[in-house]
C-alpha positions as CSV (number, residue, x, y, z in Angstrom):
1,X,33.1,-38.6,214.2
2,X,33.0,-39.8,210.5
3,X,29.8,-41.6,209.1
4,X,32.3,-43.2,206.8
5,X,33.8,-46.3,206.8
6,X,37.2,-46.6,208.9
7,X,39.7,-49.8,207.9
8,X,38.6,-52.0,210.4
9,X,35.4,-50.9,211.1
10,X,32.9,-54.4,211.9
11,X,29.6,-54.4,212.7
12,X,29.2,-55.4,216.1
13,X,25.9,-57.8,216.2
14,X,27.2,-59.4,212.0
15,X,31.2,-58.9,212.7
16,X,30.3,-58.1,208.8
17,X,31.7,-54.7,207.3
18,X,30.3,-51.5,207.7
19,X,30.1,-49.2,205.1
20,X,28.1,-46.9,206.5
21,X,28.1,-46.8,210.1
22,X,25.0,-46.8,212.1
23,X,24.7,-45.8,216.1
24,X,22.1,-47.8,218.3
25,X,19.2,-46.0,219.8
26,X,20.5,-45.8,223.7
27,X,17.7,-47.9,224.9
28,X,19.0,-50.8,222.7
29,X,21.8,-51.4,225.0
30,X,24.5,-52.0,222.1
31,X,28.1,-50.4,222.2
32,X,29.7,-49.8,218.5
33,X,28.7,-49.5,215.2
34,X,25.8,-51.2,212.8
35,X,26.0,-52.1,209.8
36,X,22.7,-51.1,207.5
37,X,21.0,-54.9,208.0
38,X,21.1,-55.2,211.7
39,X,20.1,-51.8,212.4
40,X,17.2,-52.3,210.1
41,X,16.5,-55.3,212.2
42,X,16.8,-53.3,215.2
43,X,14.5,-51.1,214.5
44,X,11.8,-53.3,213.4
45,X,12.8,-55.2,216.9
46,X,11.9,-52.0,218.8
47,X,9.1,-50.1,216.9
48,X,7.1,-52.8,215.0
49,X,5.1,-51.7,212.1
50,X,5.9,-50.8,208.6
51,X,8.9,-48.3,207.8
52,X,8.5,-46.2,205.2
53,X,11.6,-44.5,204.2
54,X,11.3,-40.5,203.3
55,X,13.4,-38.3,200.9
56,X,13.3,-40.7,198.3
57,X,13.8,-38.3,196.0
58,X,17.2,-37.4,197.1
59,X,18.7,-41.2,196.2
């Protein structure tokens, strides 16, 4: 399965377009792909604290 967007492809919590396509942790209980803003929600929903993103170096 391709990470890429597919014509068509709508996030399922947003209906808003997903350009990269993110999977839900199983526990979440949500069938289809994210888009980048509600799985970032999501995972603040689920593990509270702060994020800090790695391999910053490689943007």
């Amino acid at each position: 399965m391709s990470d890429c967007l597919a014509e068509g492809d709508k996030c399922v919590i947003c209906k808003g377009p997903v350009l990269y396509k993110y999977n839900a942790m199983p526990n979440w209980d949500i069938k289809g792909p994210l888009c980048g803003k509600c799985y970032s929600q999501k995972i603040y929903e689920h593990y509270p604290g702060e994020h800090v993103r790695v391999n910053l170096d490689k943007e």
